[in-house]
gemmi code that builds the backbone of each chain (N, CA, C; Angstrom):
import gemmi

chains = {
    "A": [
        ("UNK", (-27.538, -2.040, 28.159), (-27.222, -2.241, 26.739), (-26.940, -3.715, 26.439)),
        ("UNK", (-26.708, -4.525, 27.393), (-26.521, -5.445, 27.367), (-27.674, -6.425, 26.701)),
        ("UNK", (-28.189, -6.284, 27.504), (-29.789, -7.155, 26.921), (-29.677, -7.004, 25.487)),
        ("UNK", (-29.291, -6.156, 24.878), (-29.545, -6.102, 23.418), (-28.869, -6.893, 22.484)),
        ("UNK", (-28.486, -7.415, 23.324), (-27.321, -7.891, 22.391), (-28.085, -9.633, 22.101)),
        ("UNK", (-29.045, -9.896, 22.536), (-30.327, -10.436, 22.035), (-29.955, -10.540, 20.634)),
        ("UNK", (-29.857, -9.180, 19.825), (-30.024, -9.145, 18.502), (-28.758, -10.109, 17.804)),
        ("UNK", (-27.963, -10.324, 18.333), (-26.738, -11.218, 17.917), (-27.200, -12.366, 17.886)),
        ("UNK", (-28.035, -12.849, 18.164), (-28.624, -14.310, 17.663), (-29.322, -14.377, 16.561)),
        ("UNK", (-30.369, -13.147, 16.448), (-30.965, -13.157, 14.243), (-29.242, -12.627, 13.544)),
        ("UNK", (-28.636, -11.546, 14.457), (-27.788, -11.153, 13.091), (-26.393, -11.649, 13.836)),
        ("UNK", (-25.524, -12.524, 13.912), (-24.320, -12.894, 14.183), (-23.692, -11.903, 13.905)),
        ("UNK", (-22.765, -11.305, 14.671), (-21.644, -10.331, 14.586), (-20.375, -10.790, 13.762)),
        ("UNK", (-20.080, -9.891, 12.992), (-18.266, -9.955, 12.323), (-17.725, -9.492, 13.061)),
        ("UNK", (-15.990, -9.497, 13.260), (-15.233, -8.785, 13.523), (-15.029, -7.658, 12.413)),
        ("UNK", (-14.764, -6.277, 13.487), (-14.795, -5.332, 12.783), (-13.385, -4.589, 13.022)),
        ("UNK", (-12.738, -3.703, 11.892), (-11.266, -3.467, 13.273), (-11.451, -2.246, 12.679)),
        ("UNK", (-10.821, -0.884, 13.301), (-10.526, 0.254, 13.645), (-9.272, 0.732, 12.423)),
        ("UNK", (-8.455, -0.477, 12.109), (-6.990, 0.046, 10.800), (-7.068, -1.360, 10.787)),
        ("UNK", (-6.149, -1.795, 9.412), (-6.283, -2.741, 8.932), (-4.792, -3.472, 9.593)),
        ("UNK", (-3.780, -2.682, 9.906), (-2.095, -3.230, 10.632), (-1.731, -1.895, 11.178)),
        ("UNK", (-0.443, -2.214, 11.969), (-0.308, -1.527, 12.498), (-0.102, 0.382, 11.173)),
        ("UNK", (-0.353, 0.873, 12.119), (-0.867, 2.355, 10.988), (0.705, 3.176, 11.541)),
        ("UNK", (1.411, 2.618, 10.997), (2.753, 3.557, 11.280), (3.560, 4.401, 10.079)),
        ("UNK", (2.214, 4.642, 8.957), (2.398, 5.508, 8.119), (3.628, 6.077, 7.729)),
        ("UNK", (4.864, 4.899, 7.875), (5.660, 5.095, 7.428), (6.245, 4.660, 6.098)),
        ("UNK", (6.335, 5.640, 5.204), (6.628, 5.295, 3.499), (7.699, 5.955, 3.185)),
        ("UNK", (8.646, 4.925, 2.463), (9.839, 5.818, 2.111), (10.512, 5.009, 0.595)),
        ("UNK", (11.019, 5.875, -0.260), (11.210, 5.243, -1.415), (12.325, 5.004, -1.410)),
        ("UNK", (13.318, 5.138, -0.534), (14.891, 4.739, -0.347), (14.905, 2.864, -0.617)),
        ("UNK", (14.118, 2.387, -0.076), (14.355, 0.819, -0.377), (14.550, 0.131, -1.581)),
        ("UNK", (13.769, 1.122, -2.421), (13.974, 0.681, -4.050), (14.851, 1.290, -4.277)),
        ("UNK", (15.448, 2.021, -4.181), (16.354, 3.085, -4.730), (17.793, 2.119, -4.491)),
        ("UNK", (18.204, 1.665, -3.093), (19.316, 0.198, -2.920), (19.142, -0.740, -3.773)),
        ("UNK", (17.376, -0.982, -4.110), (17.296, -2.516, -4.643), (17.605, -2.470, -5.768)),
        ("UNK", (17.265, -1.196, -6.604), (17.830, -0.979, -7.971), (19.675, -0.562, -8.090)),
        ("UNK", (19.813, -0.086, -7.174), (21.405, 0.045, -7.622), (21.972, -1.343, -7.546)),
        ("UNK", (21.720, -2.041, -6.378), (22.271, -3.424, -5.985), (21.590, -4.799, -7.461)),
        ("UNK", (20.638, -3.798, -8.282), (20.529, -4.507, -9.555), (21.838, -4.875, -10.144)),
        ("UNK", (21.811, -3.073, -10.519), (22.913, -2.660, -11.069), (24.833, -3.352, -10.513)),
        ("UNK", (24.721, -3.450, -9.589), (26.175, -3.751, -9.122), (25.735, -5.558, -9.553)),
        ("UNK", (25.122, -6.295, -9.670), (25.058, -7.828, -9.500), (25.257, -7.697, -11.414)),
        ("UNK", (24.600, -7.231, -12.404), (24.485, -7.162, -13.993), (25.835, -6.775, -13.757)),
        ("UNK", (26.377, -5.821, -13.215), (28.196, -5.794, -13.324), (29.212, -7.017, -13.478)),
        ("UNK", (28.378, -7.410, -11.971), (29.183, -8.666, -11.927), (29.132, -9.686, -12.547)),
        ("UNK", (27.786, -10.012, -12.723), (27.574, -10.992, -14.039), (28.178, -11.254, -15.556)),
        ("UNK", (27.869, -9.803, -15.659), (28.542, -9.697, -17.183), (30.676, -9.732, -16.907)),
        ("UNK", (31.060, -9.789, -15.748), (32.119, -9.478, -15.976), (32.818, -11.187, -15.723)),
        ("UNK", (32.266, -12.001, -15.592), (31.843, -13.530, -14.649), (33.017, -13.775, -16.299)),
        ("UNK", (33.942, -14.228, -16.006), (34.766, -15.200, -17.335), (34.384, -16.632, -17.043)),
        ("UNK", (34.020, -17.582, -17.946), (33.496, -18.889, -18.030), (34.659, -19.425, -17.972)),
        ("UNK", (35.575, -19.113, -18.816), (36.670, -19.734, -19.250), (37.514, -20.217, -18.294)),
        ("UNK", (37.422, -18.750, -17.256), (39.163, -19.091, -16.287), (38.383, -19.557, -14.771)),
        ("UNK", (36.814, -19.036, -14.763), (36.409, -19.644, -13.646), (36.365, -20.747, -12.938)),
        ("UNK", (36.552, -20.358, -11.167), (37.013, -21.930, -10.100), (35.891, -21.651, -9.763)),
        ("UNK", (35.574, -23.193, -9.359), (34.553, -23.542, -8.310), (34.066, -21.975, -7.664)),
        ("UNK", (34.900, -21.412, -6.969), (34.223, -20.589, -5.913), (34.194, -19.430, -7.143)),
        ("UNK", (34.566, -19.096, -7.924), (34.017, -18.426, -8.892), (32.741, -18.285, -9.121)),
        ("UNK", (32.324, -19.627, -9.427), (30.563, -20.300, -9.709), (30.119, -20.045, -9.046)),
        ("UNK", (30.507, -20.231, -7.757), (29.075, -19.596, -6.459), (28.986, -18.189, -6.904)),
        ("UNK", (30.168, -17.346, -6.573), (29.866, -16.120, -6.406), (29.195, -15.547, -7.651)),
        ("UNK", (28.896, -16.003, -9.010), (28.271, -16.167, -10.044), (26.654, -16.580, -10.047)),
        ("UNK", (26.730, -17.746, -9.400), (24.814, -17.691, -8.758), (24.634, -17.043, -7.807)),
        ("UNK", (25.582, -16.824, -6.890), (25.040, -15.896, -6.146), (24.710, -14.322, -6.516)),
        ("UNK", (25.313, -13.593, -7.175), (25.078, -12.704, -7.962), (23.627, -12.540, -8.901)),
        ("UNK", (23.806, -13.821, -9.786), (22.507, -13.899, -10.296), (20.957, -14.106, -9.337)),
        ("UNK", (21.069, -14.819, -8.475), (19.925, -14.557, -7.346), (20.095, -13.472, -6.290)),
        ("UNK", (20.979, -12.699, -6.224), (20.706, -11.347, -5.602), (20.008, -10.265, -6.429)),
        ("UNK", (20.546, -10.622, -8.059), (19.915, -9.794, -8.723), (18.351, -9.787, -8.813)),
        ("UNK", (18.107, -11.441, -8.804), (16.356, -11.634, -9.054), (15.830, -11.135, -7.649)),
        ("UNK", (16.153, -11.443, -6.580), (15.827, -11.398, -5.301), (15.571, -9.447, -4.986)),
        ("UNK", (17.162, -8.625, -5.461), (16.921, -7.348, -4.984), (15.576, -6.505, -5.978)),
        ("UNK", (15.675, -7.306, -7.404), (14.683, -6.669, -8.602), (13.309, -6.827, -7.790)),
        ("UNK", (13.042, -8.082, -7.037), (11.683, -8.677, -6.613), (11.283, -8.281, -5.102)),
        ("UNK", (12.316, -7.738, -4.738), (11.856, -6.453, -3.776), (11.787, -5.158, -3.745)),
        ("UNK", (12.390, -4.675, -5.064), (12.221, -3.268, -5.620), (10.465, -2.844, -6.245)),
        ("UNK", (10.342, -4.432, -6.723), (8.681, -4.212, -7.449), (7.801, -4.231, -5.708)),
        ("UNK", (8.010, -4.966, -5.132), (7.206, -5.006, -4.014), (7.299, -3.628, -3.405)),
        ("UNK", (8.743, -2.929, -2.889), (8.468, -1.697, -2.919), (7.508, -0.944, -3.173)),
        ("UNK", (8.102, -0.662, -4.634), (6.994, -0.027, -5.604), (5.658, 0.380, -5.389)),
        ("UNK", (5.363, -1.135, -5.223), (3.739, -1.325, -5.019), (2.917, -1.227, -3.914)),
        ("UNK", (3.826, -0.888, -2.447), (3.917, -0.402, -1.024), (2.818, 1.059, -1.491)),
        ("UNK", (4.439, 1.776, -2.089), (4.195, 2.971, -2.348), (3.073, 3.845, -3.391)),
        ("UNK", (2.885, 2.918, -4.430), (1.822, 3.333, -5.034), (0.245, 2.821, -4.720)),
        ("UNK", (0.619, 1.359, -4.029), (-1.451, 1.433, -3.114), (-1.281, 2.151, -2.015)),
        ("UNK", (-0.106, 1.866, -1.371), (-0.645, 2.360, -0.264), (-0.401, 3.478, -0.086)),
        ("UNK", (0.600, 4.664, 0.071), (1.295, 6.297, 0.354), (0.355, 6.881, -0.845)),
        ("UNK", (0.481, 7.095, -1.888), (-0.380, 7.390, -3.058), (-2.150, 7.505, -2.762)),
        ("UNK", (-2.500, 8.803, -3.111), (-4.159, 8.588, -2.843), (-4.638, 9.212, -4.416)),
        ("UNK", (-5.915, 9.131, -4.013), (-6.627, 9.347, -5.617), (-5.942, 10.604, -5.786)),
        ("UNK", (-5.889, 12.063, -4.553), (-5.962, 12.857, -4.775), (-4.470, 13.438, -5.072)),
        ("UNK", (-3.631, 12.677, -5.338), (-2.018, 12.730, -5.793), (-2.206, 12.494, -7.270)),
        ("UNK", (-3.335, 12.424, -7.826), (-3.404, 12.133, -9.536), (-3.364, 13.117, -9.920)),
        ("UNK", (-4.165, 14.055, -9.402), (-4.283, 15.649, -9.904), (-2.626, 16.277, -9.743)),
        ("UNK", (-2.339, 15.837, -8.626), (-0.403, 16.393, -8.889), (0.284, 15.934, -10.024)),
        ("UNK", (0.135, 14.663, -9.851), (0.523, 13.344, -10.787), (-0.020, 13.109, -11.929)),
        ("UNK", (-0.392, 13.477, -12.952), (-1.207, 12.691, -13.896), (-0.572, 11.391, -14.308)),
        ("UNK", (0.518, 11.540, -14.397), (1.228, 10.077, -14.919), (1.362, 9.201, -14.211)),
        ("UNK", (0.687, 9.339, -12.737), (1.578, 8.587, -11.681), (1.398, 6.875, -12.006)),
        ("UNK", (0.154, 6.514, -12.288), (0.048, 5.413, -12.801), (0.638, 4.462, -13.563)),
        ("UNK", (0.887, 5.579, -14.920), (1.781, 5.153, -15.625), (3.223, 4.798, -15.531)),
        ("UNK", (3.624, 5.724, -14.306), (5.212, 5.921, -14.238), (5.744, 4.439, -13.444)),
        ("UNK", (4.560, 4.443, -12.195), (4.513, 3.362, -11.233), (4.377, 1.844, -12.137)),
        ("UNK", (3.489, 1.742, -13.047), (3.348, 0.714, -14.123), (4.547, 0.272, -14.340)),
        ("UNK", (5.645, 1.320, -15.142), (6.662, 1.024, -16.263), (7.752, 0.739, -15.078)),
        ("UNK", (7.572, 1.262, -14.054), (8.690, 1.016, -13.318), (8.456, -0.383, -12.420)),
        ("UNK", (7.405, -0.965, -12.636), (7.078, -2.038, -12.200), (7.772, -3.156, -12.869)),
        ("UNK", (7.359, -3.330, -14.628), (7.502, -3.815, -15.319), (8.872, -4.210, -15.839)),
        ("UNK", (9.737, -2.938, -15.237), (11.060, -2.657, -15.269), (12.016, -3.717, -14.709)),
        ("UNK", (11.430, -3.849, -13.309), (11.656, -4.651, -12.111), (11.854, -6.359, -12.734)),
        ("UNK", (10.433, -6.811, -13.758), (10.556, -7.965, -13.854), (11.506, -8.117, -14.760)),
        ("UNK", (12.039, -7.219, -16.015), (12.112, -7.206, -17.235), (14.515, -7.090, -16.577)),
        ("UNK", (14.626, -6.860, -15.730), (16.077, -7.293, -14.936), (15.792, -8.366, -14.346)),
        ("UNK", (14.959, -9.446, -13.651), (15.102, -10.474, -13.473), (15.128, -11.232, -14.683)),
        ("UNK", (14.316, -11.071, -15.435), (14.782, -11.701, -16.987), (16.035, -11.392, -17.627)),
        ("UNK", (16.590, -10.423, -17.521), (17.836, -10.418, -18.323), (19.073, -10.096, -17.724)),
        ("UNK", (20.267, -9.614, -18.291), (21.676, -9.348, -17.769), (21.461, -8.092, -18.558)),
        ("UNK", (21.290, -6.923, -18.335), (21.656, -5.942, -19.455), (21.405, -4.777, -19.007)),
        ("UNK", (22.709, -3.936, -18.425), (22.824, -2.452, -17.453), (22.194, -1.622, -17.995)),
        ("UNK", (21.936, -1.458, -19.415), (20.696, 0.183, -19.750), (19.357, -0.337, -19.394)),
        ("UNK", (19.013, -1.614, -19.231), (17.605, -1.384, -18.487), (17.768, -1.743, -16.796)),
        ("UNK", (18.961, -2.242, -16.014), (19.655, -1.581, -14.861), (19.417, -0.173, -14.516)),
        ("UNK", (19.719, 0.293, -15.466), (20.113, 2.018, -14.917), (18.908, 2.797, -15.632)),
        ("UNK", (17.993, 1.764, -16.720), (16.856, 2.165, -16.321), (15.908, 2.393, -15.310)),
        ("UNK", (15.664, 1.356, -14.717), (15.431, 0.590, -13.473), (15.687, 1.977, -12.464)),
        ("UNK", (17.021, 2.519, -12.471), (17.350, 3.223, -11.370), (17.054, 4.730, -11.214)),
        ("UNK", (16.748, 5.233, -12.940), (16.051, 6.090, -13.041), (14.762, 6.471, -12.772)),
        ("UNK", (13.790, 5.301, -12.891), (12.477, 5.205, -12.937), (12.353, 5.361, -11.304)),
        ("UNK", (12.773, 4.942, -10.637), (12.717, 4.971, -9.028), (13.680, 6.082, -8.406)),
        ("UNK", (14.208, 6.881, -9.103), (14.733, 7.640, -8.715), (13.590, 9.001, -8.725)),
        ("UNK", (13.093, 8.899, -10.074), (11.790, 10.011, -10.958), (10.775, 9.908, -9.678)),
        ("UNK", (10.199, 8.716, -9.209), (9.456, 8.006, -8.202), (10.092, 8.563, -6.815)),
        ("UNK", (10.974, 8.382, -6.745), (11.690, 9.206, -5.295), (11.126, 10.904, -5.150)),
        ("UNK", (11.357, 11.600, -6.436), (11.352, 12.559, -6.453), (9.601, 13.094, -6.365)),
        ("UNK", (9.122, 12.295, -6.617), (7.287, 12.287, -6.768), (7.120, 12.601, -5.858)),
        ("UNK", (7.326, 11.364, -4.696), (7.045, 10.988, -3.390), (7.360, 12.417, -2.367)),
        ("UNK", (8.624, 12.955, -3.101), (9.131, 14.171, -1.769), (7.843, 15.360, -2.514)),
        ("UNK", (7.745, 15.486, -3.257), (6.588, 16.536, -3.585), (5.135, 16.194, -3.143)),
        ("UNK", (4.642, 15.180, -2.772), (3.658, 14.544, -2.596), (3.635, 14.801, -1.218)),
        ("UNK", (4.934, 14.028, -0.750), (4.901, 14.373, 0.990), (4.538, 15.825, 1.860)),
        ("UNK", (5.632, 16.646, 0.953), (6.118, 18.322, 1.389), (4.088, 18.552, 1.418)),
        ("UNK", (3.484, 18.390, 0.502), (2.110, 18.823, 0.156), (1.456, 18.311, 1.192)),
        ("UNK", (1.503, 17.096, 1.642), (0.451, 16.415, 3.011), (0.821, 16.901, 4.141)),
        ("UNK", (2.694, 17.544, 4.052), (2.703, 17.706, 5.747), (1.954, 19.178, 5.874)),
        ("UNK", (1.739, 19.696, 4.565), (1.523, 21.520, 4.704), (0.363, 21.571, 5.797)),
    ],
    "B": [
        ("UNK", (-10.967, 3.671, 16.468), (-12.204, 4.773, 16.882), (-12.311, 5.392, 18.289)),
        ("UNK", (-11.626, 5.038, 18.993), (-11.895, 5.169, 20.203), (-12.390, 7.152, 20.581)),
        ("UNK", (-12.782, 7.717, 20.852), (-13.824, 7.552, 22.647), (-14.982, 6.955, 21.855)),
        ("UNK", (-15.313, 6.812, 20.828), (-17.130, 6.710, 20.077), (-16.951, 5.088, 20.257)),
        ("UNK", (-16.235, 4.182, 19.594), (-16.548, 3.222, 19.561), (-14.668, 2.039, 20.549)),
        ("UNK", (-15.227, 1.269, 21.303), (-14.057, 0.738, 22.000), (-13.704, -0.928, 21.390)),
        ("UNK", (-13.007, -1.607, 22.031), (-12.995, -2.781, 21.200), (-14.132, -3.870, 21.963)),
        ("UNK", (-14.836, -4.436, 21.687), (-15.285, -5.272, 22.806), (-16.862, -4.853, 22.406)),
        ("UNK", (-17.142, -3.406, 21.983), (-18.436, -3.077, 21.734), (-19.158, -3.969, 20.334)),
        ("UNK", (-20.124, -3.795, 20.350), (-21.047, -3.885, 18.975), (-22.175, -3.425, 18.563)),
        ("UNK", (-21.728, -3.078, 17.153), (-22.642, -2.572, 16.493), (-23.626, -2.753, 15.454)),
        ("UNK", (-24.771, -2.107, 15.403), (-25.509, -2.760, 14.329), (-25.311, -1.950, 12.869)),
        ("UNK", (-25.471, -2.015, 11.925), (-25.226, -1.430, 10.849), (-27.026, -1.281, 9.540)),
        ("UNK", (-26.848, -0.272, 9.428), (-28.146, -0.156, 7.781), (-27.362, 0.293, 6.746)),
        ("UNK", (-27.830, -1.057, 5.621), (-27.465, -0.111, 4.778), (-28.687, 0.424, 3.167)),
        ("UNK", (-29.398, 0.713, 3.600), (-30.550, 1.714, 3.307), (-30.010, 3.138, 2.992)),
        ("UNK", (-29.223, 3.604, 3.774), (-28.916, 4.796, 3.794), (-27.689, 5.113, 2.865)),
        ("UNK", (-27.501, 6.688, 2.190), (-26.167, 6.645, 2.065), (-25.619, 7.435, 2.868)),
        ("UNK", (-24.440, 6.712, 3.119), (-23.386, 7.667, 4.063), (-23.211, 8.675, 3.787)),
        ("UNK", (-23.506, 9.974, 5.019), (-23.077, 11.125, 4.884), (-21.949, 11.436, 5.535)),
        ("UNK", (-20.917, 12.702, 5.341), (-20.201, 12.971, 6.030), (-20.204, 13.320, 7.648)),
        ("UNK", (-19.688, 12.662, 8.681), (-20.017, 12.314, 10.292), (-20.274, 11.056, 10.468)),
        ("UNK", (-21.251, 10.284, 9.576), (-21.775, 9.108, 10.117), (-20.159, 8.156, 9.907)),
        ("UNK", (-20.733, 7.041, 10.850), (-19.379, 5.801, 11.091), (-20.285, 4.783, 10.356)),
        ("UNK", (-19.224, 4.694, 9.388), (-19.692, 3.088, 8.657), (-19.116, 1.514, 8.836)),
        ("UNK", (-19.185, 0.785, 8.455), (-18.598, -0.449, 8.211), (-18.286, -0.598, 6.578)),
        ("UNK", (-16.963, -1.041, 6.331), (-16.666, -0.940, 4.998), (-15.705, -2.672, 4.941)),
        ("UNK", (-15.549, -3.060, 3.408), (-14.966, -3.793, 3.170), (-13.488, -3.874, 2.902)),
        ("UNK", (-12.449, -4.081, 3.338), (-11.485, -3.184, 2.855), (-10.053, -4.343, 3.253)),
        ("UNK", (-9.567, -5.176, 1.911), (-7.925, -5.957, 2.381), (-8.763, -7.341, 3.141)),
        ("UNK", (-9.662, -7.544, 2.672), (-10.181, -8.830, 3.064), (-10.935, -8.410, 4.581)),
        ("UNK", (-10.745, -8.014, 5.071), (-11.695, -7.122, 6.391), (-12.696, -6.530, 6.329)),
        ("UNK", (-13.390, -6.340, 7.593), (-14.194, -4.862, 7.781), (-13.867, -4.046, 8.618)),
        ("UNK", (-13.713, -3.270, 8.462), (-13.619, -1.918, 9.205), (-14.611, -1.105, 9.261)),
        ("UNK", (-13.921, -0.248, 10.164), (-15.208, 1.111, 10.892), (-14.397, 2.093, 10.935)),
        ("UNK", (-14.955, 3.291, 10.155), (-14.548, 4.201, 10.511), (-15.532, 5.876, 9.951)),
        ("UNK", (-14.940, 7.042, 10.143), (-16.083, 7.915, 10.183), (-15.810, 8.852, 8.666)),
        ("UNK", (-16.971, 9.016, 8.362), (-17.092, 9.517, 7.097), (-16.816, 10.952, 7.012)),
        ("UNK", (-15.314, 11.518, 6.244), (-15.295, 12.586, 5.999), (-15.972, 13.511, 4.892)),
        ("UNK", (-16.256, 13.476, 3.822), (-16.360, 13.569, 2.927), (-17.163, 12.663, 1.540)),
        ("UNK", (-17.844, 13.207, 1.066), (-18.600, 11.908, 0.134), (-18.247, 12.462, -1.725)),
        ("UNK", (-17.978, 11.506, -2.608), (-18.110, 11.630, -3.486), (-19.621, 10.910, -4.150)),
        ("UNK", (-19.474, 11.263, -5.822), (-20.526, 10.484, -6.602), (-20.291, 8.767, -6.189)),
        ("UNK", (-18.619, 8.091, -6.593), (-18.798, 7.102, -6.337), (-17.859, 6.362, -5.387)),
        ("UNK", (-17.547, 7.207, -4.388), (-16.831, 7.116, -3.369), (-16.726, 7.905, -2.196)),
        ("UNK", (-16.950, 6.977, -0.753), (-16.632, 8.179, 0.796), (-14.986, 7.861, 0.807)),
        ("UNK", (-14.970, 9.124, 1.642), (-13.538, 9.294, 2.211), (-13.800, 9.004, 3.781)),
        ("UNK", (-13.031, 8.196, 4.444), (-12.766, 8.214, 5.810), (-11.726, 8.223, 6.421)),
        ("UNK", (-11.859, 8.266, 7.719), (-10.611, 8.289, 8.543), (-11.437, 7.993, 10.133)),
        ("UNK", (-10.117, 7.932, 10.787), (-10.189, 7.100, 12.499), (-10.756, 8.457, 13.090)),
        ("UNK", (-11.719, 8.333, 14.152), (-11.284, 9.323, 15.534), (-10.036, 9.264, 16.260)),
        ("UNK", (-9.461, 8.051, 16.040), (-8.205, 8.348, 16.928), (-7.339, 8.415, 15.821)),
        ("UNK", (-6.713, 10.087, 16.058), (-5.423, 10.327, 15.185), (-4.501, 9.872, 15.134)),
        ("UNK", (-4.220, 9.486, 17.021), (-2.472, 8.443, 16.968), (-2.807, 7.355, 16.581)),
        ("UNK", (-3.461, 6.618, 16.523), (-3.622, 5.134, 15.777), (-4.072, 4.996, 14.323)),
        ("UNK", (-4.834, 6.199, 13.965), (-5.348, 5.878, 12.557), (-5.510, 7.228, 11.531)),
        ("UNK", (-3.838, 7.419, 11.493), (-3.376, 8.294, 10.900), (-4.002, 8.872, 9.018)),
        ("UNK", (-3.755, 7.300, 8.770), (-4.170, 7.882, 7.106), (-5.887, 7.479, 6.917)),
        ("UNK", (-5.747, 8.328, 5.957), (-7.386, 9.181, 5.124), (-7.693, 7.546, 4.338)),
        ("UNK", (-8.570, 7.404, 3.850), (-8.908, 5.885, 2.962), (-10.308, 6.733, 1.763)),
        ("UNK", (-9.465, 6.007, 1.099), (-11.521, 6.219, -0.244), (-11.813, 4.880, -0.436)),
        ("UNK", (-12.748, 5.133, -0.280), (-13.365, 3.475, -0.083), (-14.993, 3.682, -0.852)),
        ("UNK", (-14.789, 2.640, -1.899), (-16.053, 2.734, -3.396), (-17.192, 2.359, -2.622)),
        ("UNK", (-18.560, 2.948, -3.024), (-19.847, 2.875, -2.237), (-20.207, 1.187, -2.218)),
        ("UNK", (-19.512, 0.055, -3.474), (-19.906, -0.862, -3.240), (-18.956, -1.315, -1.780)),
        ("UNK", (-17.738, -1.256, -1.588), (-17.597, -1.594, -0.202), (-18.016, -1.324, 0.775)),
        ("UNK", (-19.005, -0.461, 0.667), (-19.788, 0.104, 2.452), (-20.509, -1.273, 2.364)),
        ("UNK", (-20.464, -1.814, 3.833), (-21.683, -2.414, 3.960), (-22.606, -2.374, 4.944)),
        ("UNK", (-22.692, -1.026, 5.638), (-23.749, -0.419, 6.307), (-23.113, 0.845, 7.019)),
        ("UNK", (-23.704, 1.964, 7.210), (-23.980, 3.460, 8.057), (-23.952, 2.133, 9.738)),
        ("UNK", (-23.001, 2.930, 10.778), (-23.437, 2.732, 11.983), (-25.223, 2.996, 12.530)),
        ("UNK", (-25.798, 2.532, 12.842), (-26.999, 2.764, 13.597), (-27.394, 2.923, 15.032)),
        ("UNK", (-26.783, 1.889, 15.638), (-26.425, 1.599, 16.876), (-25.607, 0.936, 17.379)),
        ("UNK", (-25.285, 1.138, 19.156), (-23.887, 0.872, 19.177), (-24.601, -0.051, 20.580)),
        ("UNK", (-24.228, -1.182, 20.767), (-25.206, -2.168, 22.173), (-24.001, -2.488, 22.818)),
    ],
}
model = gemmi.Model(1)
for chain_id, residues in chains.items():
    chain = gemmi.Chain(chain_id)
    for i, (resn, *xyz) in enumerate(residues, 1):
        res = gemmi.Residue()
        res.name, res.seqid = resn, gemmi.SeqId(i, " ")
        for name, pos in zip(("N", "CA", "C"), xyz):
            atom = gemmi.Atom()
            atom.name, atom.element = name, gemmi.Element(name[0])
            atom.pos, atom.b_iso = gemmi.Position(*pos), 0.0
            res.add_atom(atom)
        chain.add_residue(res)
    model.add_chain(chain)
structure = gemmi.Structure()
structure.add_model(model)
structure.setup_entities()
């Protein structure tokens, strides 16, 4: 078989691979589910932040708050999006009709708390990935049948 | 893929044909190509998956423009 390989000089070979990373088909929606509460606990703290009487170490713990919030929101969307290219198949639409949509708004959700300070779209946020949690266990229960 | 195809092998690919369900294709897929064996065919999409189950657990649909050839031979 060897000799044949002749043909690799008109047609140069690609690399070809077998899975694209490691295939450890492990998906779980718990990660967003922290990243959105830990929204929620940083918009607490923010909004509760007094300008007035605040020290120095006040201020840190004040940006720091505010970049945990952008940071946990901007791994809740990455989440997200784990779970809906990759765990999600065409054939979860027919379970799902909305799934698109739901995955969308809860995306959008994600950026729309790094933009602001404001707990009803927090605990929006925590609903939408919670609804999404609950997808995922019906989706699963169905693949392991 | 392994027992059909190992790492180190190569293959030639046509794509003349459309993939039927059994045949091993080459597809485009996350900036790669891959190989793997055709379960199932739609109007505008195959379904595949690995021969080897412990390594290549999940199913893929992959659109007829990403095939870019049916296995033919394996040298």
């Amino acid at each position: 078989m060897k000799r044949l390989r002749i043909i690799d000089r008109v047609f140069p070979p690609q690399i070809v691979y077998a899975h694209c990373d490691v295939p450890c088909g492990i998906y779980d929606p718990k990660p967003t589910q922290i990243a959105a509460e830990t929204v929620i606990k940083m918009v607490e703290k923010i909004q509760a932040f007094d300008n007035k009487t605040a020290t120095v170490s006040d201020r840190n713990t004040f940006v720091r708050a505010v970049w945990t919030k952008e940071e946990h929101a901007r791994r809740c969307k990455e989440e997200l999006l784990v779970l809906w290219t990759d765990f999600f198949k065409p054939e979860h639409l027919k379970m799902f009709p909305k799934l698109h949509d739901t995955f969308w708004k809860a995306a959008k959700l994600c950026s729309q708390n790094k933009q602001t300070v404001d707990m009803k779209t927090a605990k929006e946020l925590k609903r939408a990935v919670d609804d999404i949690a609950k997808i995922f266990s019906k989706a699963k229960a169905v693949s392991q049948k | 893929m392994e027992l059909a195809f190992c790492d180190g092998d190569h293959v030639l690919t046509f794509n003349w044909i459309k993939p039927q369900a059994g045949d091993v294709i080459v597809f485009k897929s996350c900036d790669i190509w891959k190989i793997k064996r055709v379960i199932k065919t739609s109007a505008d999409s195959v379904f595949v998956a690995g021969d080897n189950k412990k390594l290549s657990s999940r199913e893929e649909s992959v659109e007829r423009k990403q095939v870019v050839g049916k296995v033919i031979l394996k040298y």
